[in-house]
VOTORLUM-93765 format. One line per field, with one value per residue (C-alpha): residue number from 1; residue in three letters; x negated, y negated, z negated. Coordinates in Angstrom, 1 decimal. Layout:
VOTORLUM-93765
n	c(NUM, ...)
res	c(ALA, ...)
c1	c(X, ...)
c2	c(Y, ...)
c3	c(Z, ...)
END
This chain:
VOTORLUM-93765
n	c(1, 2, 3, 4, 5, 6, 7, 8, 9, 10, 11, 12, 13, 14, 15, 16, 17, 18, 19, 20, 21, 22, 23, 24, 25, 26, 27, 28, 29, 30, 31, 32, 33, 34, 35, 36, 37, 38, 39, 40, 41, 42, 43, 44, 45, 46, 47, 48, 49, 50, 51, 52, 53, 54, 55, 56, 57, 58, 59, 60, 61, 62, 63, 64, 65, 66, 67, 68, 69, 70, 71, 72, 73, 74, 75, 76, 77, 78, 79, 80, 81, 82, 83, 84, 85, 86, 87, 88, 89, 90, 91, 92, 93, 94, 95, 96, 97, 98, 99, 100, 101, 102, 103, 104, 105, 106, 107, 108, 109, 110, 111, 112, 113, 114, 115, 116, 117, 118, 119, 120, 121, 122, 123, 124, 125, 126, 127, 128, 129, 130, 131, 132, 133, 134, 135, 136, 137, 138, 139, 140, 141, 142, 143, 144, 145, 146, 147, 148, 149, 150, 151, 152, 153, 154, 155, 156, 157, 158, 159, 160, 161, 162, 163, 164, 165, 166, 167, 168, 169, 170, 171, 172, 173, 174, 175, 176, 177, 178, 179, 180, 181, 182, 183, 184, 185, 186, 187, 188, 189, 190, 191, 192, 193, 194, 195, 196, 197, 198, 199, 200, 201, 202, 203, 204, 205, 206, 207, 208, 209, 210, 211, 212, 213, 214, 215, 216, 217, 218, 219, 220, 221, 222, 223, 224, 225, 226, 227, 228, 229, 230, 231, 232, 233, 234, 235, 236, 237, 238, 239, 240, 241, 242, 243, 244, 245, 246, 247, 248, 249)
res	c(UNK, UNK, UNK, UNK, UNK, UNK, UNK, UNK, UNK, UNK, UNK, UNK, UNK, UNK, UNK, UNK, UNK, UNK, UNK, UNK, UNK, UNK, UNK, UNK, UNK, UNK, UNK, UNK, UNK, UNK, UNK, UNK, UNK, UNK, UNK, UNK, UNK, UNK, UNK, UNK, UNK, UNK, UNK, UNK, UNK, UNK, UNK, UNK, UNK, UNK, UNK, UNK, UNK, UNK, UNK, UNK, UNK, UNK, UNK, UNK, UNK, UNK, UNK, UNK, UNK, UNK, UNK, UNK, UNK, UNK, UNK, UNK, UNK, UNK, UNK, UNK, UNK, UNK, UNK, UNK, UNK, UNK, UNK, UNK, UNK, UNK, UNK, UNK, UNK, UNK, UNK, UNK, UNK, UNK, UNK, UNK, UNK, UNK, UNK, UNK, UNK, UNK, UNK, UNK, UNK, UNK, UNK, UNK, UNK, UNK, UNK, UNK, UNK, UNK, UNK, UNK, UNK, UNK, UNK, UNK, UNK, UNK, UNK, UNK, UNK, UNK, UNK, UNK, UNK, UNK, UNK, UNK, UNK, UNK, UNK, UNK, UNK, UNK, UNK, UNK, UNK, UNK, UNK, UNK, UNK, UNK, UNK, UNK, UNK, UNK, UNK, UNK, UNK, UNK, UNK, UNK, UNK, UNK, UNK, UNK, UNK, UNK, UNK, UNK, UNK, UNK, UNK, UNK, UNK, UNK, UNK, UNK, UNK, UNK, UNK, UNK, UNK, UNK, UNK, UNK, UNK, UNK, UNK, UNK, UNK, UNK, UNK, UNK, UNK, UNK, UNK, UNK, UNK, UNK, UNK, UNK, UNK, UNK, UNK, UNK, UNK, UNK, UNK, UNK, UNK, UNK, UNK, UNK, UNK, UNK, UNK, UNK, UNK, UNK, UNK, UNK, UNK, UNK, UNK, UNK, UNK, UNK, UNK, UNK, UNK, UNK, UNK, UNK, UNK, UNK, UNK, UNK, UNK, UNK, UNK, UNK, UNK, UNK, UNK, UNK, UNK, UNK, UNK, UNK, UNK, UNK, UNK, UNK, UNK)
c1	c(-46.2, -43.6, -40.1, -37.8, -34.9, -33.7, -30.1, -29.6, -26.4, -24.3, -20.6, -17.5, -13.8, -10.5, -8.2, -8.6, -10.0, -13.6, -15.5, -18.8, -20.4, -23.7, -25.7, -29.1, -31.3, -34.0, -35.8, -40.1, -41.4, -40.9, -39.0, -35.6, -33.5, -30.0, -27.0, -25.1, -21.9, -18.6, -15.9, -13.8, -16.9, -18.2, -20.4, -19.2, -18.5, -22.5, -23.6, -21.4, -21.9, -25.6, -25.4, -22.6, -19.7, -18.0, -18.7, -20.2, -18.5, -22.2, -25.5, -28.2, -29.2, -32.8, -33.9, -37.2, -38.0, -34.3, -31.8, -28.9, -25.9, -27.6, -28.1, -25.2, -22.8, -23.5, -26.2, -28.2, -26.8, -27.0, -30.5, -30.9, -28.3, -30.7, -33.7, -31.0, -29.2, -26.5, -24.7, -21.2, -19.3, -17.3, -20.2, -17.8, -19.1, -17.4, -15.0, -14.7, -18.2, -21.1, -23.4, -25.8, -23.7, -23.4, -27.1, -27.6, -25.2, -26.9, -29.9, -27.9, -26.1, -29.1, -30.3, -33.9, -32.9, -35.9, -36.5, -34.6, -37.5, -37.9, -34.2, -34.5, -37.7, -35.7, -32.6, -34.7, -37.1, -34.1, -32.1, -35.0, -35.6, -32.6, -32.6, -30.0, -31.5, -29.1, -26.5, -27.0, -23.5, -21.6, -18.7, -18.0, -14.8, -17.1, -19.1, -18.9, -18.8, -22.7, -24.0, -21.9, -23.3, -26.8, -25.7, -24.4, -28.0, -29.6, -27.8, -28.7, -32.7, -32.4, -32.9, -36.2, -34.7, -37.1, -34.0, -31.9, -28.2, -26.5, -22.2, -21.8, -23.9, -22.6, -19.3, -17.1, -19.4, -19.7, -22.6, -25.1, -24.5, -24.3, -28.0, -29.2, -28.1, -29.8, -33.1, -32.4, -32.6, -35.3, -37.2, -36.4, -37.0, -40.9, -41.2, -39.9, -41.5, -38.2, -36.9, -34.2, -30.5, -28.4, -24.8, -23.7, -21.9, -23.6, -26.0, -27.5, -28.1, -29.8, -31.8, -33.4, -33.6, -34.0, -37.5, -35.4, -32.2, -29.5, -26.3, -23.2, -20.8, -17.7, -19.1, -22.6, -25.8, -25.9, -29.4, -32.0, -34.3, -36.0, -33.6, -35.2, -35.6, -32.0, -31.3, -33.3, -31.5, -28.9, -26.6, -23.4, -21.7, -24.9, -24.8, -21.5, -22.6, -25.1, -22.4, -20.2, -22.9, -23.6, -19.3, -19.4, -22.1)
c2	c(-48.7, -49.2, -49.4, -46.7, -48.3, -52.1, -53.3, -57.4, -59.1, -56.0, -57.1, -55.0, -55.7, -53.7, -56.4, -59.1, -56.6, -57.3, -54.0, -54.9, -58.3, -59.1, -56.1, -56.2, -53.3, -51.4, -47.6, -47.1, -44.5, -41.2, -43.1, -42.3, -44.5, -44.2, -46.3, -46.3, -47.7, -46.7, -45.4, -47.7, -50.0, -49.6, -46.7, -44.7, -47.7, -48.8, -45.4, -44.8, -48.6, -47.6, -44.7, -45.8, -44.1, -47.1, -50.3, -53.3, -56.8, -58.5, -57.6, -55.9, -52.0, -51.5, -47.3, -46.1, -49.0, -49.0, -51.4, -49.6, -52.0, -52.2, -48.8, -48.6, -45.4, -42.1, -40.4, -43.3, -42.4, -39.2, -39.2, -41.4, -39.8, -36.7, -38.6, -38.5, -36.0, -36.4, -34.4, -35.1, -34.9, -32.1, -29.9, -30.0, -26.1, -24.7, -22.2, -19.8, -19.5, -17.4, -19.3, -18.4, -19.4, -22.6, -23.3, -22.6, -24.8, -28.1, -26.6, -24.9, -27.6, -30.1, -30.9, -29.5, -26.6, -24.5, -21.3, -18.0, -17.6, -20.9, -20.6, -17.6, -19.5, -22.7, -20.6, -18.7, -21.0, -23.8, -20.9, -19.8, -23.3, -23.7, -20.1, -18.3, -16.1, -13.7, -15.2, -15.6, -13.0, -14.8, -16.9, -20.4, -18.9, -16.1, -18.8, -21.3, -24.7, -25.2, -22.4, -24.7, -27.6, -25.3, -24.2, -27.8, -29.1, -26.4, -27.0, -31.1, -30.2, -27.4, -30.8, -31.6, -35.5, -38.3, -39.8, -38.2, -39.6, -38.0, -39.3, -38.2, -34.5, -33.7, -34.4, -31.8, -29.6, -29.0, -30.2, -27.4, -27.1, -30.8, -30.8, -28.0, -29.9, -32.7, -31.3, -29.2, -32.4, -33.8, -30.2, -30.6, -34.4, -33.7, -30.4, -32.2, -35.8, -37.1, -40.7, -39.9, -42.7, -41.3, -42.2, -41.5, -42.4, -39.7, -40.9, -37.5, -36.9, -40.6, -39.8, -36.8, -38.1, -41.3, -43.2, -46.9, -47.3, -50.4, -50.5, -52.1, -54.4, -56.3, -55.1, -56.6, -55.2, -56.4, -55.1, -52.6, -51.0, -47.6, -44.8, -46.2, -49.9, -49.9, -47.8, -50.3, -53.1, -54.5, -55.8, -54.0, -53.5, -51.4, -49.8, -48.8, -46.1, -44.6, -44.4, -42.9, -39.9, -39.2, -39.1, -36.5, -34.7)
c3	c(-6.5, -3.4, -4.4, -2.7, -3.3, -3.4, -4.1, -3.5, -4.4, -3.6, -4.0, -3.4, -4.0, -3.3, -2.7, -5.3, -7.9, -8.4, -8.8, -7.8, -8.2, -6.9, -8.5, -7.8, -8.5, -7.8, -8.1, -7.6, -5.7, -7.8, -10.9, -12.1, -12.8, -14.9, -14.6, -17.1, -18.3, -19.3, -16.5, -14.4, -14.1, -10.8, -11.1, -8.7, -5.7, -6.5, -5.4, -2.5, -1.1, -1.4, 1.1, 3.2, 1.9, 1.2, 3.4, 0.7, 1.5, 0.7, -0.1, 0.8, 0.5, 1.6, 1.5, 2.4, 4.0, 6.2, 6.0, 5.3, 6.3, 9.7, 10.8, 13.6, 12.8, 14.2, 14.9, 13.1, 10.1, 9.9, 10.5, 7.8, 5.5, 6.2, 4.0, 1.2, -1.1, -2.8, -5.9, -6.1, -9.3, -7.7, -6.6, -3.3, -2.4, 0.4, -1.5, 1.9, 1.9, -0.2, -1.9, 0.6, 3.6, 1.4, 1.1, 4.9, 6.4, 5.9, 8.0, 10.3, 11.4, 12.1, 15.6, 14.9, 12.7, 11.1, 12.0, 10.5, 8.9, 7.1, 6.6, 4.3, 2.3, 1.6, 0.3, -1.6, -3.3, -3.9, -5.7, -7.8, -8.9, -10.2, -11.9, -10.0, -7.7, -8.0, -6.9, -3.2, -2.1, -4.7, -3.6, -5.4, -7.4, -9.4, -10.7, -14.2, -14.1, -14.5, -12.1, -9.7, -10.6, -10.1, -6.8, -5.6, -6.6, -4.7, -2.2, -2.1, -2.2, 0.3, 2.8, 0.8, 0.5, -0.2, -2.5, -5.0, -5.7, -8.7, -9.4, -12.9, -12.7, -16.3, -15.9, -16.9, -18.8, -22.3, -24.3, -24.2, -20.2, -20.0, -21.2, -19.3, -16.3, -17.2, -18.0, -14.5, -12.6, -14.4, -13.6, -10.0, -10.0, -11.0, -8.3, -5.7, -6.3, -5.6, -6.1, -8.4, -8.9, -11.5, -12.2, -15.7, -19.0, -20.6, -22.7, -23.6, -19.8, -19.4, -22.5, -21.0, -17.2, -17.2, -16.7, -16.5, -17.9, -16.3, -18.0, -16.0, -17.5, -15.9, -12.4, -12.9, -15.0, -18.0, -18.9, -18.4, -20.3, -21.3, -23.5, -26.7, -25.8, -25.6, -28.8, -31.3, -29.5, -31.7, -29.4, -30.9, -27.5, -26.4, -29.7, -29.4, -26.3, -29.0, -31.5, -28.7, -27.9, -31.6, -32.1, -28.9, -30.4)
END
């Protein structure tokens, strides 16, 4: 099996703060893999180094067979940025605009836009994957915190990407919406025969999702496993994110 996505000795600092040192990773074709660790540990900066978001000081970010830290900015990019969605942990919905006006824009807006026609398929079918069909003349303020997140993920796939990138996807959401969210993505993961990187702390949401678990420590990853490789391990600090879940539960 190819590998979709490979992360070599990816470092990043803000000043002399450390947050990322020499990760090294990587994601097979259709796998999902979760990383996981507790918040302030680089999580976040690993995913948005990986797409460009943030500029890496080191390293190496290979995507469907592109070298990320060399495509020039621009139009370069974008077109690559196009292979890839990306879930934010904000949902970041246009507020002035109807969910529908929301899911359209990303295909609007691109040089070789479909057709009306195909327009109205994707915004359908995207929408009825993710259960809420009804809500296409609904702006972003009439809806909870998980239709949001619904809508936001919709909205990601709409662009039928080749990678998915998820920053936290339960964050902010109680338990029972927490873990519909999670099996969402791993419903949308297996329709769309996406490559699926998943940012979390929730161990509930890596349980369900996850094919391949790494687990940051100290800006580095500390070790990787399947869900219950790493919960009959008796290291106690990888324990203690089991005991954590169970506490929140």
């Amino acid at each position: 099996m190819n590998r979709a996505i490979e992360v070599r000795d990816l470092s990043k600092s803000f000043g002399e703060k450390h947050i990322l040192n020499r990760i090294s990773l990587h994601v097979q074709e259709g796998e999902t893999l979760v990383v996981l660790g507790r918040s302030g540990v680089g999580k976040s900066v690993l995913i948005k180094c990986m797409i460009r978001l943030l500029e890496p000081d080191n390293g190496e970010v290979n995507i469907l067979n592109e070298d990320v830290l060399k495509i020039p900015d621009g139009r370069d990019l974008d077109k690559f940025r196009r292979k890839v969605g990306f879930l934010f942990q904000s949902g970041a919905l246009y507020d002035s605009m109807t969910v529908r006006e929301n899911l359209r824009f990303p295909l609007e807006r691109q040089p070789d836009a479909p057709e009306e026609e195909e327009i109205v398929r994707r915004v359908e079918d995207v929408l009825e994957g993710v259960g809420l069909s009804d809500t296409q003349e609904k702006m972003p303020a009439e809806l909870s915190g998980g239709m949001k997140k619904r809508i936001a993920l919709a909205r990601s796939l709409i662009m039928q990407p080749e990678v998915m990138f998820y920053d936290e996807p339960t964050t902010g959401l109680d338990p029972i919406t927490s873990t519909e969210i999670s099996e969402l993505i791993r419903e949308m993961k297996e329709r769309y025969e996406t490559t699926s990187l998943i940012i979390t702390h929730d161990m509930e949401c890596a349980r369900i999702t996850a094919d391949r678990i790494v687990m940051m420590k100290e800006g580095r990853i500390a070790v990787e496993g399947t869900y219950n490789e790493l919960k009959e391990n008796d290291d106690p600090w990888i324990q203690a994110f089991f005991s954590d879940s169970k506490k929140e539960l």
